[in-house]
C-alpha positions as CSV (number, residue, x, y, z in Angstrom):
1,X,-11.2,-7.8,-25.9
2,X,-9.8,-9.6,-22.5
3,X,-9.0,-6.2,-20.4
4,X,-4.9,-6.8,-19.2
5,X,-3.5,-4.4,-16.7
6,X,-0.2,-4.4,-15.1
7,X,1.6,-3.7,-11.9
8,X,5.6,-2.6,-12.9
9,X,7.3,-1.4,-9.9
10,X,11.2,-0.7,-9.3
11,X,12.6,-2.9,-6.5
12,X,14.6,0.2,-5.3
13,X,13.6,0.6,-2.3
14,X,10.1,-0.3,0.2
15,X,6.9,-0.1,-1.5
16,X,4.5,2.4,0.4
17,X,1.2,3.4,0.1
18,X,1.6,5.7,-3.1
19,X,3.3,3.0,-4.7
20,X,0.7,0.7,-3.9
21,X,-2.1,3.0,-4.9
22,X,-0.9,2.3,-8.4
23,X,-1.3,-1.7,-8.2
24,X,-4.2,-1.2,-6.6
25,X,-6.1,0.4,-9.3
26,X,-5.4,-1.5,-12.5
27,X,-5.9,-5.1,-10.0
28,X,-9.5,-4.1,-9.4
29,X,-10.1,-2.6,-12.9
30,X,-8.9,-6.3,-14.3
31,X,-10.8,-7.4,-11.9
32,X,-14.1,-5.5,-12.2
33,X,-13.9,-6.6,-16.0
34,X,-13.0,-10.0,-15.5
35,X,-9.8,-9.0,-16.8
36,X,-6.5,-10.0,-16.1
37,X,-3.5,-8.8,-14.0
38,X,0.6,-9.0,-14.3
39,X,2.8,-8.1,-12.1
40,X,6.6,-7.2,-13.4
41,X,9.4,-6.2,-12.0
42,X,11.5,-3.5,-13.7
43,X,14.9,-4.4,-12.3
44,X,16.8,-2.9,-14.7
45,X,18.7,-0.3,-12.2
46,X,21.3,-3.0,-10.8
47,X,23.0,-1.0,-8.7
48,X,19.6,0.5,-6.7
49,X,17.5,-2.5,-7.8
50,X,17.2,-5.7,-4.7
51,X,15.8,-9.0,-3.7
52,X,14.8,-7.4,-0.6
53,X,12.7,-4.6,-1.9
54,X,10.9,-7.2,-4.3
55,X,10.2,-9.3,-1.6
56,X,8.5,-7.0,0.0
57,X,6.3,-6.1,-3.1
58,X,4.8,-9.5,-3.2
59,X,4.8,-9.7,0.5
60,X,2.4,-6.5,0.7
61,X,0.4,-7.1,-2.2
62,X,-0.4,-10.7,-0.7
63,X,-1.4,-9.0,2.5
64,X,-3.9,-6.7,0.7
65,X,-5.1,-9.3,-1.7
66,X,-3.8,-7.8,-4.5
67,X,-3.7,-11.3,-6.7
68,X,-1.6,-11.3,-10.0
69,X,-2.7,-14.0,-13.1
70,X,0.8,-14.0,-14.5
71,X,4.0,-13.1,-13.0
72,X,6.4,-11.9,-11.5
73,X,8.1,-11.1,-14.9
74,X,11.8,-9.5,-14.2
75,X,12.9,-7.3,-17.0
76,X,16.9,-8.6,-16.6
77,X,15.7,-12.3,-17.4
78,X,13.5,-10.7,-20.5
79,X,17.4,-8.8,-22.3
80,X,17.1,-11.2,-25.3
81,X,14.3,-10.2,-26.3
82,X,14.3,-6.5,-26.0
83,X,17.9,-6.7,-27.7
84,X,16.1,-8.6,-30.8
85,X,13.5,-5.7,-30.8
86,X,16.7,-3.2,-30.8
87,X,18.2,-4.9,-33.6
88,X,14.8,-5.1,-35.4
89,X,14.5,-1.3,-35.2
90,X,17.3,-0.8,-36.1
91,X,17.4,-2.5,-39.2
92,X,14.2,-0.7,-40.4
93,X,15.8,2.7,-39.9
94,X,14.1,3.8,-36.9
95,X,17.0,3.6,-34.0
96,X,20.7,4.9,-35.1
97,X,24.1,5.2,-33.1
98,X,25.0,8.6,-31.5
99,X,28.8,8.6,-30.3
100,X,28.4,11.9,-28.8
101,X,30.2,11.6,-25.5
102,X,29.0,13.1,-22.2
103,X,31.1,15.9,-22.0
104,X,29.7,17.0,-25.1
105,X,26.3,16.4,-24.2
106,X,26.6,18.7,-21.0
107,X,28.6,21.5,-22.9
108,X,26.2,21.7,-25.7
109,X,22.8,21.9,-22.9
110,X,25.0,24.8,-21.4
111,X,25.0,26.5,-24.6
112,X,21.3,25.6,-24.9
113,X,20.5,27.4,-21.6
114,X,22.8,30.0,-22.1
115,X,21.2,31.1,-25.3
116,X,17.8,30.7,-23.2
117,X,16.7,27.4,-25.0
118,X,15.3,24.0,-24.1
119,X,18.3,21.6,-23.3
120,X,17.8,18.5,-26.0
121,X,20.1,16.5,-28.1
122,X,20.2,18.4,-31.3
123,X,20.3,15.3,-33.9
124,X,24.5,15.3,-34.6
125,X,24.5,11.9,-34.9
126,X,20.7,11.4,-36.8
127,X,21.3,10.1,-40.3
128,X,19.2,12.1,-42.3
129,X,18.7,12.6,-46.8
130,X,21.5,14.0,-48.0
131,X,23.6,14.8,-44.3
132,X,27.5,14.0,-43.8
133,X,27.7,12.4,-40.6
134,X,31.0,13.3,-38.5
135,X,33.7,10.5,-38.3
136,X,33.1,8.0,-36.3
137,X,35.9,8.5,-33.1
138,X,38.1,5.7,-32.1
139,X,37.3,3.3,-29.6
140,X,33.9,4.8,-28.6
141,X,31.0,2.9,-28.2
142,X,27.7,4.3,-29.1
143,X,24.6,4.7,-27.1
144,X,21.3,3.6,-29.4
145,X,18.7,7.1,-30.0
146,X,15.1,6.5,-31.4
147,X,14.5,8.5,-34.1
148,X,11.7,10.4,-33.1
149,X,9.3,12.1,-35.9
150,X,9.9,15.8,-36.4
151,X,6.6,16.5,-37.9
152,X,2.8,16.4,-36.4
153,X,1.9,15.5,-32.6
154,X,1.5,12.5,-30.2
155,X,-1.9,13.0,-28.9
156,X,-4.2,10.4,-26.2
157,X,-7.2,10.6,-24.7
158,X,-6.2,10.0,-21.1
159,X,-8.8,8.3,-18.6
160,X,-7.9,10.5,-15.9
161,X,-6.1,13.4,-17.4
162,X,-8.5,14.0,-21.0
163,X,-7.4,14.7,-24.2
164,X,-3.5,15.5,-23.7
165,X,-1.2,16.5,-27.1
166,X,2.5,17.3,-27.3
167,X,4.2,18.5,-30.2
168,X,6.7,15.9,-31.7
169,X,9.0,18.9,-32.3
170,X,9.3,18.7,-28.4
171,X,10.6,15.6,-28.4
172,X,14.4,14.7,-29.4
173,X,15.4,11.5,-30.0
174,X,15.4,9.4,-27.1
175,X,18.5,7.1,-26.3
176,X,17.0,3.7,-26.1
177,X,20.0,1.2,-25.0
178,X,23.5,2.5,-23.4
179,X,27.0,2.0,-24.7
180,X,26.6,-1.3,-22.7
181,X,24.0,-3.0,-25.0
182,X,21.3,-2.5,-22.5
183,X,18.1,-1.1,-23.3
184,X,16.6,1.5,-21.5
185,X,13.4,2.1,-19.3
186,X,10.9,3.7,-22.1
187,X,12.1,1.1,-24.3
188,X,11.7,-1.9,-22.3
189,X,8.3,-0.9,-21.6
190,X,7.0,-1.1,-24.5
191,X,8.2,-4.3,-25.5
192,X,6.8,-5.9,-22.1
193,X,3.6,-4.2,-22.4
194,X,3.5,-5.1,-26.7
195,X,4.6,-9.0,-25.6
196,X,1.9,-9.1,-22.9
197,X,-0.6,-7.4,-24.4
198,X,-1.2,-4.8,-22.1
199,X,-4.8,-3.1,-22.7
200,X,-4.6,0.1,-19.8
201,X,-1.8,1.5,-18.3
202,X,-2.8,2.8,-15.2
203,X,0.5,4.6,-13.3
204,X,1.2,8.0,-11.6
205,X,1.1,11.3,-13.5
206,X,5.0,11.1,-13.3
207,X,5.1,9.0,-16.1
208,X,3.3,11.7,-18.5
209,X,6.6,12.8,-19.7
210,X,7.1,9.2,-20.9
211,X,4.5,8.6,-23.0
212,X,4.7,10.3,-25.6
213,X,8.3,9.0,-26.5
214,X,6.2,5.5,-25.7
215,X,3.2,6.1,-28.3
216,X,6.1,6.5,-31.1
217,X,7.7,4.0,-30.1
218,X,5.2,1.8,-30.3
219,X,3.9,3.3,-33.3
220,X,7.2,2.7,-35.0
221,X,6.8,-1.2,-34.3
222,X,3.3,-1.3,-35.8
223,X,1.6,-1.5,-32.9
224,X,-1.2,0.6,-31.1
225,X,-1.1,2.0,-27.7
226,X,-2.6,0.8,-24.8
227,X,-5.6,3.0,-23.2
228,X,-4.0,5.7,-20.2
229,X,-4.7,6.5,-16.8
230,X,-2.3,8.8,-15.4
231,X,-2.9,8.8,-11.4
232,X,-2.5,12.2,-9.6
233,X,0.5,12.0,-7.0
234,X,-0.5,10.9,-3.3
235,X,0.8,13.4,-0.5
236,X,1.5,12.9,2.9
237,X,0.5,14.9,5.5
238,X,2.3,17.7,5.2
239,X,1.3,18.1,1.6
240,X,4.7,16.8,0.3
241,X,5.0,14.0,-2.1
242,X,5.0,10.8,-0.5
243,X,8.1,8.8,-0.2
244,X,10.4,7.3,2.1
245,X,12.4,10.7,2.3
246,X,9.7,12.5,3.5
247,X,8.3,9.7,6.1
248,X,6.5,7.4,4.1
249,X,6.2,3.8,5.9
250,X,6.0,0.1,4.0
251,X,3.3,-1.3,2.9
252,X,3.9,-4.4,5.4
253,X,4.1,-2.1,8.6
254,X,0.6,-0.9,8.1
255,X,0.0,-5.1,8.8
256,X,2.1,-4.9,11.6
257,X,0.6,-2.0,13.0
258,X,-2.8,-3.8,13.6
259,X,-4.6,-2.5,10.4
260,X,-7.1,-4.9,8.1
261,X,-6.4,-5.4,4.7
262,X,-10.1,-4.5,3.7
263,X,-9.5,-1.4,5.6
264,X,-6.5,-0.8,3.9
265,X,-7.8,-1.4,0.2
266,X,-11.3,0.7,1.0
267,X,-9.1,3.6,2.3
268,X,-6.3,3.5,-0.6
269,X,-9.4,3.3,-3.5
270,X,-10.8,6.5,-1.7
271,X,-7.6,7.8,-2.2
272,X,-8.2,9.3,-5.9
273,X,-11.8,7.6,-6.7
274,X,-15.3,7.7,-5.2
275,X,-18.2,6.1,-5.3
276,X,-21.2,9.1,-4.8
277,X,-20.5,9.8,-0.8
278,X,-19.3,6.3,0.4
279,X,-17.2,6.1,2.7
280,X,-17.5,2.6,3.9
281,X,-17.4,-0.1,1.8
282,X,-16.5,-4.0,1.0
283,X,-14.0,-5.0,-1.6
284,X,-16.6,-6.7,-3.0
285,X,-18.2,-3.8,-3.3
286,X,-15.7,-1.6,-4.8
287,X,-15.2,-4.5,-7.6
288,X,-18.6,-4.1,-8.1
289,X,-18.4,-0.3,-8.4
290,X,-15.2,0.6,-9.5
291,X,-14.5,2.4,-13.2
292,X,-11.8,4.8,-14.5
293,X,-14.5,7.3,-15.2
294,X,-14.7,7.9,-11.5
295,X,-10.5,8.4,-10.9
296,X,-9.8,12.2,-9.2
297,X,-7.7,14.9,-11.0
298,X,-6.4,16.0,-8.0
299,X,-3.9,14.9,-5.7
300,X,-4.8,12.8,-3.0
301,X,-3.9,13.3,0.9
302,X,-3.1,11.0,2.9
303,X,-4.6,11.2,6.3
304,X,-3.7,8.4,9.2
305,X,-6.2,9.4,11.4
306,X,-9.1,9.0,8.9
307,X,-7.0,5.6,8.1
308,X,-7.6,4.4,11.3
309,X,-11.6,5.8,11.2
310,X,-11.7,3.6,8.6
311,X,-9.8,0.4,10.1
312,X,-11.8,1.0,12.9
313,X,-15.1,0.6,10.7
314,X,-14.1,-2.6,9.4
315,X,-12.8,-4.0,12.8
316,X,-16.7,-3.4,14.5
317,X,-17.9,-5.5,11.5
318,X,-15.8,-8.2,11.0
319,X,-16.8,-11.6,12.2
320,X,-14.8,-12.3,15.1
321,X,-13.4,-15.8,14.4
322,X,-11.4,-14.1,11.7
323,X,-10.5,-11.6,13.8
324,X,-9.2,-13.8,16.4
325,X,-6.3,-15.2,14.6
326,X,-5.3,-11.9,13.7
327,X,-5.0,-10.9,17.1
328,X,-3.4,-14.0,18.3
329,X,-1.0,-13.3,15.7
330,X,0.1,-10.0,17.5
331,X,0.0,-12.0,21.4
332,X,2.2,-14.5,19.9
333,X,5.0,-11.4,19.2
334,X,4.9,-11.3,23.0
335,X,5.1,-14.7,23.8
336,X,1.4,-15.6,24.5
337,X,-0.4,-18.3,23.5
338,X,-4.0,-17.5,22.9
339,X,-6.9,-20.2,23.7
340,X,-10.7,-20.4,22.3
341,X,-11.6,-17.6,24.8
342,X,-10.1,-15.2,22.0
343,X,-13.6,-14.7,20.0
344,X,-15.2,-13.6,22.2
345,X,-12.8,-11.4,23.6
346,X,-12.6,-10.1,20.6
347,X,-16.5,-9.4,20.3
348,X,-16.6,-7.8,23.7
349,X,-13.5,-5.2,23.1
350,X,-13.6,-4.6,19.4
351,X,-15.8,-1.6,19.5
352,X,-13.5,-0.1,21.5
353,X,-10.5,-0.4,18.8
354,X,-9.1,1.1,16.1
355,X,-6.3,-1.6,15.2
356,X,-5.9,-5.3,15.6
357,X,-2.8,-4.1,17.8
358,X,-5.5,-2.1,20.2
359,X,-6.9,-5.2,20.7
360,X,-4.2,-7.9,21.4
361,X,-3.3,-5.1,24.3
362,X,-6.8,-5.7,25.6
363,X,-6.5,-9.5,25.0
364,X,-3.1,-9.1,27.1
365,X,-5.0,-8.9,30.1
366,X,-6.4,-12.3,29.8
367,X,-3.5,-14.3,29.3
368,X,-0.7,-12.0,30.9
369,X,0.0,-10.4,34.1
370,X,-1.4,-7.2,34.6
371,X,-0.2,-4.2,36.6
372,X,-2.3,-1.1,37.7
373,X,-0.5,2.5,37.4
374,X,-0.3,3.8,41.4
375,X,-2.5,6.3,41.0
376,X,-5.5,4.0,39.6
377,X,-4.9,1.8,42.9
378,X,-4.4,5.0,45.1
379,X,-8.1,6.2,43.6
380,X,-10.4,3.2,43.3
381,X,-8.5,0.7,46.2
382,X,-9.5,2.4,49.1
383,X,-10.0,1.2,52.7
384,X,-13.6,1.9,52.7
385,X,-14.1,-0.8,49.1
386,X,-11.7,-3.6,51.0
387,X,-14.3,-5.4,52.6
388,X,-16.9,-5.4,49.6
389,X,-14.2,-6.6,47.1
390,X,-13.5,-9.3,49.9
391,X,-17.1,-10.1,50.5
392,X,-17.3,-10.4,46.7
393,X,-14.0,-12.8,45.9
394,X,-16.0,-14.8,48.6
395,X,-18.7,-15.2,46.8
396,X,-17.5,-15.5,43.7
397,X,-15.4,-19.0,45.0
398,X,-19.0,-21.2,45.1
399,X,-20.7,-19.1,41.7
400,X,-21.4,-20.8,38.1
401,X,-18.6,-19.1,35.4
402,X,-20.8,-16.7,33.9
403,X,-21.9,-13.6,33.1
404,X,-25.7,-13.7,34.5
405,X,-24.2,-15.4,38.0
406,X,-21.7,-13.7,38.1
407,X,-23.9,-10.3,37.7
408,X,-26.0,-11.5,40.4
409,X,-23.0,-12.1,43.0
410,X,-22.2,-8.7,41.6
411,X,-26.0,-7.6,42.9
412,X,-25.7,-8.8,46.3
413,X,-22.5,-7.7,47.6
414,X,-23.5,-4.1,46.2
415,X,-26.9,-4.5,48.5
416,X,-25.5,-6.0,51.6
417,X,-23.1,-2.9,51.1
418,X,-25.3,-0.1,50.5
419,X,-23.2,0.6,46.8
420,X,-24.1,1.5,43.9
421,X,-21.9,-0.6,40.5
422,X,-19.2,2.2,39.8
423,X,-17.9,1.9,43.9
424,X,-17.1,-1.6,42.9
425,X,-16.8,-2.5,39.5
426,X,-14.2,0.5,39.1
427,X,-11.0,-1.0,42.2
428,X,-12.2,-4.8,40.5
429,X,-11.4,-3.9,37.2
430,X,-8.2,-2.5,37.9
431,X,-7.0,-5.6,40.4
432,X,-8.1,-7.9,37.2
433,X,-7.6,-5.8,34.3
434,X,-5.4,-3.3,35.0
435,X,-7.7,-0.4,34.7
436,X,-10.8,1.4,35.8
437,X,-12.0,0.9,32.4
438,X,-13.4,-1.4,30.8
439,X,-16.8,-3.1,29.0
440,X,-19.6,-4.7,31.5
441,X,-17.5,-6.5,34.5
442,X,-19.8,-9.0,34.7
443,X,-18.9,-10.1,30.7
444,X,-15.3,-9.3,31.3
445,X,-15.0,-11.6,34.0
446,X,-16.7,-14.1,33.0
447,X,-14.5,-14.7,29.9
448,X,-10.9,-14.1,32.5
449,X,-10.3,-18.3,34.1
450,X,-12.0,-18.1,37.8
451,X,-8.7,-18.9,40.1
452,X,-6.8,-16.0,38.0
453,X,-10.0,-13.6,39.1
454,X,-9.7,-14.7,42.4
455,X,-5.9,-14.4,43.1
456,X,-6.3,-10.7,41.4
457,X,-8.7,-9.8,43.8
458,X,-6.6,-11.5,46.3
459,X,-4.2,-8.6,46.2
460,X,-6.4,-5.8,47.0
């Protein structure tokens, strides 16, 4: 059996990291078993539903790599088909028109509650052995209701969740397309995961409530279920659910913020699976490792801070010519063109980063003005350092560009001036970098173009 998993968001607004939790997981089980993965869109909420919000699904699962095999497949282009399904059901008995109108729907869940009862629809409208339906009312159009068995249970053994049964007594008969013709969410799903042969359905726990009305529907066209994985929620900080009402960000501002995609995808899979005590780890690692036995029960928090631990682990080890175009990506939002200098700028100030962002603000300083707050120039320019920083821009003029001549200029003054490194590496660094600290001068100069070191010191 070829494992297929899908991705089915809503384009109803910005995908975030909870949403993307649930692409991520079914991508690297397809992967992991040289499966394969669709992505579909379930546009069917026209009035919420944009081009926008789609756009930036693809856009943020192309950042993090998250590769689809077929797709995108948009359930308003698929209307034909799920209406020929409809019809198809219909016909064998197993969907039925209810014209029970709204108003009586909410007076009879009043009643329900009143008499201390679980709202449901109560089966007016089912045709059943032997019942008199009511008359059909004038110039009211039907919405379509599954007819749901009464007897025995829907039970799954759910990869996350365990053995999970529900009572079909529970259930009442789901409507399945509106007065309009058009289908409805639990119905639609089906069909698209029946027509593209959907293996595991791996989604959030909010979708529990669906499935069961999902297994009988399925069941009723002949077909068997796909394998489960109901995800726990993902929090934010504050232990809410995430979402954009409560703070979340998109996807694609994580990018913008200076954060890896590796980073990114080892932080998200720790987010509700482990791997014994790794913390750390390659994607090609976590295809290597990953299962569903290993999915969490519990909710998952979402912590920034250890997010940017982890961003900050994969910056140190990232080769720094692909780093460098990354960074240059964030100088060119400001306007500066970045040169071949940039690798090794990059190897010299990564460890001292969490975000790609942290170190384009480093990089700044080579290509861009810098400025000194008053109070580092009040501390480390003083009238005793003048002549030392003057003695050294002299000797600097006649010196080879790099680091060990440069460190030996650096030895000399500091003799000839009775100094020890801090006394003049600290006012040097902020004239040329714009503060007091910094990695090894000698490196950091030697990477910054001689004249611009010169005029910098100029100005002490």
């Amino acid at each position: 059996m070829t494992v297929r998993t899908r991705f089915a968001p809503s384009p109803t607004g910005f995908i975030h990291l909870g949403n993307i939790r649930s692409a991520l997981y079914p991508w690297a089980f397809a992967r992991a078993n040289q499966g394969e993965f669709i992505l579909r869109i379930e546009d069917t909420d026209l009035e919420r539903s944009s081009q926008e919000a789609v756009d930036v699904i693809i856009e943020g699962m192309k950042w993090l790599g998250l590769d689809h095999d077929e797709g995108p497949f948009y359930q308003m282009q698929r209307m034909d088909r799920y209406k020929a399904v409809l019809a198809e059901l219909q016909a064998r008995g197993w969907v039925y028109p209810c014209y029970m109108s709204v108003e009586e729907l909410d007076a009879l869940r009043e009643r329900q509650m009143a008499n201390k009862e679980k709202p449901r629809y109560d089966g007016t409208w089912r045709p059943e052995e032997g019942k008199t339906l009511p008359p059909v009312p004038e110039g009211v159009k039907p919405v379509l209701r599954f007819k749901n068995p009464r007897e025995g249970v829907v039970a799954w053994d759910d990869k996350v969740k365990g053995r999970i049964e529900i009572s079909n007594a529970e259930l009442d008969d789901l409507v399945i397309a509106r007065p309009d013709g058009t289908p409805t969410y639990n119905f639609c799903v089906v069909v698209d995961d029946m027509d593209m042969n959907i293996t595991h359905v791996i989604r959030g726990d909010d979708h529990v409530n669906n499935t069961p009305r999902q297994i009988n529907i399925f069941k009723a066209l002949g077909k068997e279920p796909p394998v489960y994985a109901h995800l726990p929620t993902v929090l934010n900080e504050q232990g809410e659910k995430m979402s954009k009402r409560n703070g979340a960000k998109a996807v694609t501002q994580y990018r913008d913020e200076g954060y890896l995609a590796d980073a990114m995808v080892n932080y998200l899979a720790r987010l509700g699976w482990s791997h014994g005590d790794d913390e750390i780890f390659s994607r090609e690692q976590f295809l290597s490792w990953f299962d569903l036995d290993h999915l969490g029960r519990s909710a998952a928090q979402f912590d920034e801070a250890k997010l940017r631990w982890v961003n900050a682990q994969h910056l140190k080890s990232m080769e720094d010519v692909a780093l460098a175009p990354l960074v240059a990506a964030h100088l060119a939002r400001h306007g500066i063109d970045a040169d071949d200098r940039l690798s090794d700028i990059c190897a010299l100030f990564k460890d001292r980063c969490d975000t790609t962002v942290a170190l384009a603000d480093w990089a700044k300083a080579f290509y861009a003005d810098v400025q000194a707050s008053e109070e580092d120039r009040a501390k480390h320019l003083t009238d005793a350092i003048r002549p030392a920083i003057a003695d050294l821009r002299e000797r600097l003029q006649s010196c080879d560009w790099n680091k060990d001549a440069i460190g030996a200029v650096f030895k000399s003054v500091l003799a000839d001036h009775s100094l020890k490194m801090p006394h003049l590496a600290m006012p040097v660094r902020v004239l040329v970098m714009g503060t007091p600290q910094t990695p090894s001068v000698d490196a950091v100069l030697a990477l910054q173009e001689k004249q611009k070191v010169l005029e910098r010191l100029q100005k002490a």
